[in-house]
MOPAC internal coordinates of N, CA, C and O (Angstrom, degrees):
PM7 1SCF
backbone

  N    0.0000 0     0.00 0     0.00 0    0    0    0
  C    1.4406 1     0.00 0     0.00 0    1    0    0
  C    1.5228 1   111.07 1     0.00 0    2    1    0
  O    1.2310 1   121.35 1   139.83 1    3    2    1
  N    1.3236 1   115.03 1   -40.17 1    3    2    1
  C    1.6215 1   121.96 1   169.22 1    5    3    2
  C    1.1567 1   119.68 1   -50.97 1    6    5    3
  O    1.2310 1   123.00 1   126.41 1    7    6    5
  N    1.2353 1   111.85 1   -53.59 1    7    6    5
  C    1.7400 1   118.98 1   165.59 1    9    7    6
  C    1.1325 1   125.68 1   -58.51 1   10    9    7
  O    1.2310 1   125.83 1   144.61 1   11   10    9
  N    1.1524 1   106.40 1   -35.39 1   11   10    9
  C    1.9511 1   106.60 1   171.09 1   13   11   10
  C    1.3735 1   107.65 1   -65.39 1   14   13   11
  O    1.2310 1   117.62 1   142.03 1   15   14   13
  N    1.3735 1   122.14 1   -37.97 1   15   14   13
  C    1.7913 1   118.39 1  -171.81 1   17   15   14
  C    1.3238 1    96.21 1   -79.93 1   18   17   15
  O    1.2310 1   104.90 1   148.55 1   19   18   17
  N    1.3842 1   145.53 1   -31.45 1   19   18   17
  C    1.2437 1   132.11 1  -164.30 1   21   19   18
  C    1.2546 1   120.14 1   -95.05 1   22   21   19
  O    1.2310 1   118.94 1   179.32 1   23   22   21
  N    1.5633 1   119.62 1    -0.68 1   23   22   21
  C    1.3730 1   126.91 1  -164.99 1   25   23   22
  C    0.9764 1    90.25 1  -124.60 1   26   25   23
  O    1.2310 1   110.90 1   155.92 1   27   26   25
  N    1.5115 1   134.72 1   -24.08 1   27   26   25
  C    1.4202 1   129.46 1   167.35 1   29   27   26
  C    2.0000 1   108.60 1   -54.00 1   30   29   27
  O    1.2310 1   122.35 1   -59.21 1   31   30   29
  N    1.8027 1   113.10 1   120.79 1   31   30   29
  C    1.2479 1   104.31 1  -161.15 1   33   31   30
  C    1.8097 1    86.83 1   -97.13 1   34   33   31
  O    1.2310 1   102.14 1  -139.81 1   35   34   33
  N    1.3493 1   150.26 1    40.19 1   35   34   33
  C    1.2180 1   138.00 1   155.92 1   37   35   34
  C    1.6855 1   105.31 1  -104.67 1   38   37   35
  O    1.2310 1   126.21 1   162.11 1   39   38   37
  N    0.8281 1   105.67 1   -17.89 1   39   38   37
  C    1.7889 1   120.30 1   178.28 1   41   39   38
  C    1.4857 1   106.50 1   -92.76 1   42   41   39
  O    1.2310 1   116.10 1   135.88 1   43   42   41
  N    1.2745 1   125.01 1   -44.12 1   43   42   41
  C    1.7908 1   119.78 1   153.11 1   45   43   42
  C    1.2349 1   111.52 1   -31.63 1   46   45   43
  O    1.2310 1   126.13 1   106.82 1   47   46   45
  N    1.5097 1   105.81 1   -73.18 1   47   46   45
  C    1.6971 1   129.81 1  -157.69 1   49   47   46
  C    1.6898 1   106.55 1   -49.21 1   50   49   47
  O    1.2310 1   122.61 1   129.51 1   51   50   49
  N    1.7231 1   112.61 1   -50.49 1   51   50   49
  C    0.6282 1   131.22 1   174.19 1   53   51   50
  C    1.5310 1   131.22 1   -59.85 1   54   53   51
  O    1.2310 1   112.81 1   145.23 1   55   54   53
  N    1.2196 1   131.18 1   -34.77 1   55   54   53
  C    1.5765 1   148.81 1   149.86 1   57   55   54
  C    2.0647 1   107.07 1   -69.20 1   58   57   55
  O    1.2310 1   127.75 1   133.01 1   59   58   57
  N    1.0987 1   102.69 1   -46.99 1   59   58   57
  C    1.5918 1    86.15 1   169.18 1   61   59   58
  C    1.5008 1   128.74 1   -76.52 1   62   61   59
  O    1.2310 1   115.13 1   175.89 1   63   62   61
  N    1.1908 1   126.84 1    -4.11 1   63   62   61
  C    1.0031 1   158.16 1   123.74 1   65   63   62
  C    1.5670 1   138.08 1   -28.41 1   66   65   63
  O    1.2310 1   134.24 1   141.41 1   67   66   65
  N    0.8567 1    90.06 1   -38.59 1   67   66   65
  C    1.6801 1   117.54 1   157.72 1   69   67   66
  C    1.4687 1   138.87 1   -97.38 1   70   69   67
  O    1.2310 1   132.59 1   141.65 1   71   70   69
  N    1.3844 1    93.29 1   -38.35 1   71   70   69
  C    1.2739 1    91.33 1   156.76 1   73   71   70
  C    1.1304 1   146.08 1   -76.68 1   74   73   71
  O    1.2310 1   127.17 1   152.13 1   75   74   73
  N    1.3995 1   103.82 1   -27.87 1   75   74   73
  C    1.5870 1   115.93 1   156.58 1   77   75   74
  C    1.3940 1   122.07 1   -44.01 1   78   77   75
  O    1.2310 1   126.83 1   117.06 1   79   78   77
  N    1.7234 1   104.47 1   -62.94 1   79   78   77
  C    1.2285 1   106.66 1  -179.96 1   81   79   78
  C    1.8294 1   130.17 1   -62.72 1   82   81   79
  O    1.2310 1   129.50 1   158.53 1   83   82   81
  N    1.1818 1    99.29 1   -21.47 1   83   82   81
  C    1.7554 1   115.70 1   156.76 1   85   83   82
  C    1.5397 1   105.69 1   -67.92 1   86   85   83
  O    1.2310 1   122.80 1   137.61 1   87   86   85
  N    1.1499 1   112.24 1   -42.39 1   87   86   85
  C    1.9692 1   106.50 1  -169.55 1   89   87   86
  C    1.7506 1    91.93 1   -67.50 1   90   89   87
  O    1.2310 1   108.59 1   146.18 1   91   90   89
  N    1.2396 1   138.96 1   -33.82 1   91   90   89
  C    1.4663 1   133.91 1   172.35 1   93   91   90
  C    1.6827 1    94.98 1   -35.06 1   94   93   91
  O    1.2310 1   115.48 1   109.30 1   95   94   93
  N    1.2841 1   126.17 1   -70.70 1   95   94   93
  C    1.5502 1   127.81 1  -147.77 1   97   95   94
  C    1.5254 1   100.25 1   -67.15 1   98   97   95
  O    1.2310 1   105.78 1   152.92 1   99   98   97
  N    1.6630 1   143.99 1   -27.08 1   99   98   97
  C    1.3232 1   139.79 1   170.30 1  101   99   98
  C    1.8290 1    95.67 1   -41.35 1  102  101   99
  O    1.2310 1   113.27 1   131.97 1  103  102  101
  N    1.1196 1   130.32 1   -48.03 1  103  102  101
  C    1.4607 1   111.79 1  -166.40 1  105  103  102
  C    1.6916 1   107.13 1    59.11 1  106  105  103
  O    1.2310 1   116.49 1  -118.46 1  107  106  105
  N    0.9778 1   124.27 1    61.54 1  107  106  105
  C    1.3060 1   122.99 1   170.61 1  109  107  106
  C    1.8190 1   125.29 1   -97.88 1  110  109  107
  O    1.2310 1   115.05 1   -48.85 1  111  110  109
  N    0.8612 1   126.99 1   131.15 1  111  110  109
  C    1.5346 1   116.84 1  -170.89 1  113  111  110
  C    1.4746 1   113.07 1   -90.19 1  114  113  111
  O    1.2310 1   129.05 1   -57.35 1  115  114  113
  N    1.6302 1   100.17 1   122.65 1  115  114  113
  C    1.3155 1    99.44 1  -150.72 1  117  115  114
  C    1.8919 1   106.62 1   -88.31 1  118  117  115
  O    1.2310 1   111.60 1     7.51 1  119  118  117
  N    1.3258 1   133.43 1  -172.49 1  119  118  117
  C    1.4108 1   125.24 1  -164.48 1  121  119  118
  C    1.0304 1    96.86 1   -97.43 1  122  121  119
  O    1.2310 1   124.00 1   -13.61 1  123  122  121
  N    1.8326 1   109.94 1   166.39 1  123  122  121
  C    1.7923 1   117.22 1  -159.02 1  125  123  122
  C    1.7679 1   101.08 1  -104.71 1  126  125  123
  O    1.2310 1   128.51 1  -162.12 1  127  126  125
  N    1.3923 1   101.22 1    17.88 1  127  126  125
  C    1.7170 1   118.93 1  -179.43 1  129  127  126
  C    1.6145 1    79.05 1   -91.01 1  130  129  127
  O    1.2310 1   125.42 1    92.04 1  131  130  129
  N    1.3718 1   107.19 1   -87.96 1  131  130  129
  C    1.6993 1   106.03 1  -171.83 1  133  131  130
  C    1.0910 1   130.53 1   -37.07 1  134  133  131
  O    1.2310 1   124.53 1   118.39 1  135  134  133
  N    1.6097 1   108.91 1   -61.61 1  135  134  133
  C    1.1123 1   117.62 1   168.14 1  137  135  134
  C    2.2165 1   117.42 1   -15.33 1  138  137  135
  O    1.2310 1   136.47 1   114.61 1  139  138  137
  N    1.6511 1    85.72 1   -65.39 1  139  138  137
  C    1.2032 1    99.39 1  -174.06 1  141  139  138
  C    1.7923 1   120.05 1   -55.03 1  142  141  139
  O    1.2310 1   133.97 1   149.61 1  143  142  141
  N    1.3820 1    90.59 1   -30.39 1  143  142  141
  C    1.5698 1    92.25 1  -179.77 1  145  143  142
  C    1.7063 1   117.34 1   -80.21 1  146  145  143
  O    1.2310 1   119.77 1   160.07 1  147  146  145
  N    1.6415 1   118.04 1   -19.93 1  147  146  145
  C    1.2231 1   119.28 1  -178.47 1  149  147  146
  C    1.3947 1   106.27 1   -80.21 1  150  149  147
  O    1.2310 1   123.13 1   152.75 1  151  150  149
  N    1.6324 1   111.61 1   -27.25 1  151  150  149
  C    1.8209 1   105.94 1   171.17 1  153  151  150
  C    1.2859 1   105.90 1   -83.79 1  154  153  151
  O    1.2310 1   110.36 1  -142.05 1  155  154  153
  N    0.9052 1   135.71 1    37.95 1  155  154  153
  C    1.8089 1   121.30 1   168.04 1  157  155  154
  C    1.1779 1   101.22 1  -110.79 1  158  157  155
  O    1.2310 1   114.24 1   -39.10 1  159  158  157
  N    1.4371 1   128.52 1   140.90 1  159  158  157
  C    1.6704 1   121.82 1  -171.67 1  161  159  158
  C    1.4859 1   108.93 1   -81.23 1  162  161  159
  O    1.2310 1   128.63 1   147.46 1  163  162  161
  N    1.4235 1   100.98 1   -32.54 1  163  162  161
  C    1.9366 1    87.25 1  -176.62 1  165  163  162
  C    1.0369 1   100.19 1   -53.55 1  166  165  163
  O    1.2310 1   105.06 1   125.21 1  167  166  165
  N    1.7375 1   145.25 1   -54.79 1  167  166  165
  C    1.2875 1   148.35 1  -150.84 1  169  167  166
  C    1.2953 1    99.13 1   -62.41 1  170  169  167
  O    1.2310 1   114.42 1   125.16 1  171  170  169
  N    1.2555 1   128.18 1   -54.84 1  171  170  169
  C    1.6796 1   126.94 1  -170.98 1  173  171  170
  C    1.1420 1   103.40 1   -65.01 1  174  173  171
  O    1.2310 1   108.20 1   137.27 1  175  174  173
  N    1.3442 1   139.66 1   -42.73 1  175  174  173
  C    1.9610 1   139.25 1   167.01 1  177  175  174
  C    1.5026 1   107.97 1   -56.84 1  178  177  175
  O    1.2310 1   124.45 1   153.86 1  179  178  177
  N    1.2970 1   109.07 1   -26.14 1  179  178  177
  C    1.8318 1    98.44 1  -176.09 1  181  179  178
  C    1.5603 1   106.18 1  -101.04 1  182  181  179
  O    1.2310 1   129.36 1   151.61 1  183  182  181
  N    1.1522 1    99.56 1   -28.39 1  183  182  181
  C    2.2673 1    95.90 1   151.10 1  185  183  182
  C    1.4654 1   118.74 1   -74.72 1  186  185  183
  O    1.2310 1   104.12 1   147.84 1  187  186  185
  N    1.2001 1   146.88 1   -32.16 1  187  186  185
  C    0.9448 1   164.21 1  -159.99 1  189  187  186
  C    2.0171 1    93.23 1   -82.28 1  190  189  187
  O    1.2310 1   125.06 1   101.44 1  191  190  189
  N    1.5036 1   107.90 1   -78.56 1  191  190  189
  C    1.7312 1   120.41 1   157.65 1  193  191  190
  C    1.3762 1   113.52 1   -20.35 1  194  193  191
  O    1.2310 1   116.91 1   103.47 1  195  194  193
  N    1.3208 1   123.49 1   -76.53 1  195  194  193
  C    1.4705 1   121.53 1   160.51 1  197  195  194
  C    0.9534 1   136.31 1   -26.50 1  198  197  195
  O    1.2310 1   110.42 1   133.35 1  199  198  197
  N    1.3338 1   135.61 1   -46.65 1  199  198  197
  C    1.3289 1   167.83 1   174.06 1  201  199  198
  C    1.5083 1   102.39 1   -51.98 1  202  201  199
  O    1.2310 1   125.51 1   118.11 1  203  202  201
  N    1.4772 1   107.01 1   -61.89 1  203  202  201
  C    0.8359 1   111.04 1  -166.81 1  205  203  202
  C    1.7150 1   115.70 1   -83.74 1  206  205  203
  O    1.2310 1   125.23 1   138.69 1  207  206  205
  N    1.2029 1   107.56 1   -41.31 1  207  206  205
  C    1.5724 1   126.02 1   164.24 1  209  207  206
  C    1.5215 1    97.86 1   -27.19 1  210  209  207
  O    1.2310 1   121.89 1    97.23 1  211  210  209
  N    1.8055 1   114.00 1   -82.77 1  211  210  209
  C    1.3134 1   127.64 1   179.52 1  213  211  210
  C    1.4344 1   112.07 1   -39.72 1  214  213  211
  O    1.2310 1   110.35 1   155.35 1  215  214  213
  N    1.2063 1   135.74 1   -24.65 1  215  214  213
  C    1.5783 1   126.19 1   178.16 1  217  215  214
  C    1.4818 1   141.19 1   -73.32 1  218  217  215
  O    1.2310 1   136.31 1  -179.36 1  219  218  217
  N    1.7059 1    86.03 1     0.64 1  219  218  217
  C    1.6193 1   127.65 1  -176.92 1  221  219  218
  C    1.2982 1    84.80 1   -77.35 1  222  221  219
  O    1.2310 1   120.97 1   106.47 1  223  222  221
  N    1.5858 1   115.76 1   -73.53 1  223  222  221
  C    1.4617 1   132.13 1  -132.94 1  225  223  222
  C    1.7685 1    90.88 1   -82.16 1  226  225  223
  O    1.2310 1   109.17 1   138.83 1  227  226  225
  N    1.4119 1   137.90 1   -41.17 1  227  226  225
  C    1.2383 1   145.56 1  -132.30 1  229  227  226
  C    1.5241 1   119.88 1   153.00 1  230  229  227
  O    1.2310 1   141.83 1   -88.14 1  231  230  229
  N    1.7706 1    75.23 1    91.86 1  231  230  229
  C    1.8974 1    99.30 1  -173.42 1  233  231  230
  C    1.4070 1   101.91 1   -55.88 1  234  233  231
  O    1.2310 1   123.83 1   132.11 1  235  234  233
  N    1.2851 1   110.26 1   -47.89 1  235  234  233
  C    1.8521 1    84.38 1  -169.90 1  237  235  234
  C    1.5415 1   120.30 1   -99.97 1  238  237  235
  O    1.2310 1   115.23 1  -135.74 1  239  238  237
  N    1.0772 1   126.65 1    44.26 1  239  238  237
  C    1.1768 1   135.75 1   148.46 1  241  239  238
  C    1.4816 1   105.09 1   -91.62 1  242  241  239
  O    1.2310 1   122.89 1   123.63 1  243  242  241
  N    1.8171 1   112.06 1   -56.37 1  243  242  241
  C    1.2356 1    97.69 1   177.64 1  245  243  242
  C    1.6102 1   126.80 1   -50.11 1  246  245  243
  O    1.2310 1   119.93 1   151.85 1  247  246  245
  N    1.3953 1   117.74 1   -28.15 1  247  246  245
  C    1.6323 1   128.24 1   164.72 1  249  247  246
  C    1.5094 1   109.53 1   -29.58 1  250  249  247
  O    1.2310 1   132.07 1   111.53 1  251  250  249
  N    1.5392 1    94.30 1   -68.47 1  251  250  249
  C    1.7130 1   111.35 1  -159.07 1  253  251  250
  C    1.6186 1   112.50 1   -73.16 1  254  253  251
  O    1.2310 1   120.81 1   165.23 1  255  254  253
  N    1.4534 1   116.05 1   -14.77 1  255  254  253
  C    1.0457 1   118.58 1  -178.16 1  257  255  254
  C    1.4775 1   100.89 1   -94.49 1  258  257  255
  O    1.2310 1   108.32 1   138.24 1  259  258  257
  N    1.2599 1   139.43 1   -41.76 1  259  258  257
  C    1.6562 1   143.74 1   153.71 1  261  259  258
  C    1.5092 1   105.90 1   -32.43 1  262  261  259
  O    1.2310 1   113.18 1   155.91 1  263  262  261
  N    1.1649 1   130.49 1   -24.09 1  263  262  261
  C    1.4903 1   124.53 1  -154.89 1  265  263  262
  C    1.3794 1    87.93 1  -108.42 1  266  265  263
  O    1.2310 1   116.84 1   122.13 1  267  266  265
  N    0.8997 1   123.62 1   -57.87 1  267  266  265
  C    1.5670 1   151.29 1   144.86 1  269  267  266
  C    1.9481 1    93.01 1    11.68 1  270  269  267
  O    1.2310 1   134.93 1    84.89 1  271  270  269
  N    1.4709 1    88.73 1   -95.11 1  271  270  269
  C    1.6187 1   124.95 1  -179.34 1  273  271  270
  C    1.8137 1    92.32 1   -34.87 1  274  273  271
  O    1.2310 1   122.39 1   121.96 1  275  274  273
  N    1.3180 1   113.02 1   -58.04 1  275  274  273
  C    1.3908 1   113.81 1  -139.27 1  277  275  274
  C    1.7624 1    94.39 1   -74.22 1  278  277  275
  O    1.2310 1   120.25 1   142.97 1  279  278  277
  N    1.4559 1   117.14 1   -37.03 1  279  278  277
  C    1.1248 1   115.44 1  -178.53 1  281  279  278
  C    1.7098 1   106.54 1   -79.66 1  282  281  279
  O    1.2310 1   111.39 1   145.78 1  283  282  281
  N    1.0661 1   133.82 1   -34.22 1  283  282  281
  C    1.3829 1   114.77 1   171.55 1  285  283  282
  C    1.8470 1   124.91 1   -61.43 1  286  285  283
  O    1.2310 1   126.82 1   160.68 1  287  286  285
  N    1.5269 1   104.48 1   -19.32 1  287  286  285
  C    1.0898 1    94.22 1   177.89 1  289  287  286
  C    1.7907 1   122.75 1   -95.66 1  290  289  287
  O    1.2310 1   129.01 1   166.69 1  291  290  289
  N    1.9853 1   100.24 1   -13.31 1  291  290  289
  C    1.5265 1   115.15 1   154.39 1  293  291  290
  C    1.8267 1   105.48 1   -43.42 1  294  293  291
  O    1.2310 1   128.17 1   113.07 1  295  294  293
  N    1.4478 1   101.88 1   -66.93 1  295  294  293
  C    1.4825 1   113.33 1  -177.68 1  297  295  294
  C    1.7528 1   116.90 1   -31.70 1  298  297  295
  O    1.2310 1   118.24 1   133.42 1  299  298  297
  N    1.2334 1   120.97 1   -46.58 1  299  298  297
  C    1.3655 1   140.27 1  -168.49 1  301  299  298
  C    1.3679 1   113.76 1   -68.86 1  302  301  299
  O    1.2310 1   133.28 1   132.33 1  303  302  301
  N    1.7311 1    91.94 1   -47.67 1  303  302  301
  C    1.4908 1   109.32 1  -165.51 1  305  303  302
  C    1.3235 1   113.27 1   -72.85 1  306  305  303
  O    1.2310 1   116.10 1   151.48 1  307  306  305
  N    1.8134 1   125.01 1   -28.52 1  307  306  305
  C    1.3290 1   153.15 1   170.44 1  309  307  306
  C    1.2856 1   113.47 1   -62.41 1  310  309  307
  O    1.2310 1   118.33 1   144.69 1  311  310  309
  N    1.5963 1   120.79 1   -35.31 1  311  310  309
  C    1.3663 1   126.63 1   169.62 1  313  311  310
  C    1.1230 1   118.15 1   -79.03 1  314  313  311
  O    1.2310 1   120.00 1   167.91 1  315  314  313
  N    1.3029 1   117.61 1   -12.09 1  315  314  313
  C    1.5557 1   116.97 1  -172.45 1  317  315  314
  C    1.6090 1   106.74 1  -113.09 1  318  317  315
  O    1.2310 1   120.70 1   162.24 1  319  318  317
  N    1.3895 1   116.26 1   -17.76 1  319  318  317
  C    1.3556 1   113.22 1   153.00 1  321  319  318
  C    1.4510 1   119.65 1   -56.41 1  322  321  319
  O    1.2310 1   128.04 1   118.63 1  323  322  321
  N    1.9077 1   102.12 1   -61.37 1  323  322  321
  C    1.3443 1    91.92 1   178.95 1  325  323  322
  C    1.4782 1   137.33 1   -67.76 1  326  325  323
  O    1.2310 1   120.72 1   174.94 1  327  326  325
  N    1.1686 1   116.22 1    -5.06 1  327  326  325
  C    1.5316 1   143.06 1  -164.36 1  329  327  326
  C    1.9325 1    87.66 1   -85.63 1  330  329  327
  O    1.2310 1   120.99 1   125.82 1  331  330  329
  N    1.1284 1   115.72 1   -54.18 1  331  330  329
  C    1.8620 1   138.26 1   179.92 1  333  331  330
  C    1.3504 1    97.94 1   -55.04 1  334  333  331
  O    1.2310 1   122.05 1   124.60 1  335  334  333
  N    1.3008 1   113.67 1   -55.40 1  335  334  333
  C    1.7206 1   102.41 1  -170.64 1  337  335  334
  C    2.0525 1   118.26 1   -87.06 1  338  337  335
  O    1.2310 1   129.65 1   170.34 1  339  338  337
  N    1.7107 1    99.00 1    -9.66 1  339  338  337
  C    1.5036 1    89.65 1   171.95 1  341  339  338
  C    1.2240 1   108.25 1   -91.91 1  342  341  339
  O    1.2310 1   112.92 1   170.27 1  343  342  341
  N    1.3241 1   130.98 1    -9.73 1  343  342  341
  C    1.6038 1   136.69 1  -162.16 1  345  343  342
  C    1.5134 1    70.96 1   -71.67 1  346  345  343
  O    1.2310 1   123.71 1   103.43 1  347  346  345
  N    1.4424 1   110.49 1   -76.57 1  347  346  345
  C    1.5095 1   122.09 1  -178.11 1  349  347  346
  C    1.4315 1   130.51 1   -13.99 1  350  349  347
  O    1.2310 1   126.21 1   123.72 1  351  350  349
  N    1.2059 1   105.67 1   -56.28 1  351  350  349
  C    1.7403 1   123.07 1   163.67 1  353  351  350
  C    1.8857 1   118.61 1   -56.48 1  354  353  351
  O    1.2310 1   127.08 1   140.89 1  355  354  353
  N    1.4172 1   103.98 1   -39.11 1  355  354  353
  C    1.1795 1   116.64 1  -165.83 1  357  355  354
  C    1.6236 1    99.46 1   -73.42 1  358  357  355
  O    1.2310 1   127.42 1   140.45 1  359  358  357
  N    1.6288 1   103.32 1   -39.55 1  359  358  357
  C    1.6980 1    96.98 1  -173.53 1  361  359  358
  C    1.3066 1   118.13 1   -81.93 1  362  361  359
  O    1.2310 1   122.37 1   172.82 1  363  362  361
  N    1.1905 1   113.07 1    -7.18 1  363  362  361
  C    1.8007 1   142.94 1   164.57 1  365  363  362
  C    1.1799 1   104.96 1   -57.85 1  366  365  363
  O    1.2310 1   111.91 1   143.12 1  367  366  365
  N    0.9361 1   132.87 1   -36.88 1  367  366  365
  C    1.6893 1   142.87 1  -168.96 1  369  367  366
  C    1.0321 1    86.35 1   -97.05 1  370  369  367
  O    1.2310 1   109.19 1    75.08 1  371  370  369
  N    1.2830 1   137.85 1  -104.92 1  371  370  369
  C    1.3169 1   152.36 1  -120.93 1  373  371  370
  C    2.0132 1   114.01 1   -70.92 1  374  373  371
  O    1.2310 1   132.51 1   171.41 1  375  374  373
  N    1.6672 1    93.44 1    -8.59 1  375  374  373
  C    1.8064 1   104.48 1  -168.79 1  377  375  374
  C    1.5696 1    96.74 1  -140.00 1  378  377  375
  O    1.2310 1   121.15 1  -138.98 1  379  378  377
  N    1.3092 1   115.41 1    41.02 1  379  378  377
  C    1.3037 1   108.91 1  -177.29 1  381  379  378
  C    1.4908 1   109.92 1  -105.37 1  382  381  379
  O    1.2310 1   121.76 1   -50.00 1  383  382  381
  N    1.2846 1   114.23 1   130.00 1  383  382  381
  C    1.5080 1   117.22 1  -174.46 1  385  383  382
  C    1.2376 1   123.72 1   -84.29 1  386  385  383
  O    1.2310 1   120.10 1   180.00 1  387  386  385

């Protein structure tokens, strides 16, 4: 019976799927190695390429890996807001008349 639920691939899709979207709420701050590589545009066209490559071979991988993509670059974009608004705070302090 274990094997039937785990080899079943809509019950995969469906749990990896979730977990992703749960790994959003860790809020973790991600490294300024990565970071750096998800803002470079070739890198986002050669994930993006893949993505798309893979959608030939196996649409829903290409799915999970898009969701994938989309939340790491939410992740980035969240650090660099918040990173924007303490710089912000800090010069608030430090130049306040």
């Amino acid at each position: 019976m274990l094997n039937e639920i785990l080899n079943n691939d809509k019950i995969f899709y469906i749990v990896a799927i979730v977990i992703i979207l749960s790994g959003n709420l860790c809020k973790y701050s991600t490294p300024n190695n990565f970071r750096k590589i998800f803002l470079n545009d070739s890198s986002k066209i050669i994930c993006i390429s893949v993505i798309a490559y893979l959608s030939n071979i196996n649409f829903n991988l290409s799915i999970l890996l898009a969701l994938i993509l989309f939340f790491i670059m939410k992740l980035i974009s969240d650090n660099e807001i918040e990173e924007s608004f303490n710089n912000l705070e800090t010069f608030n302090e430090i130049y306040k008349n």
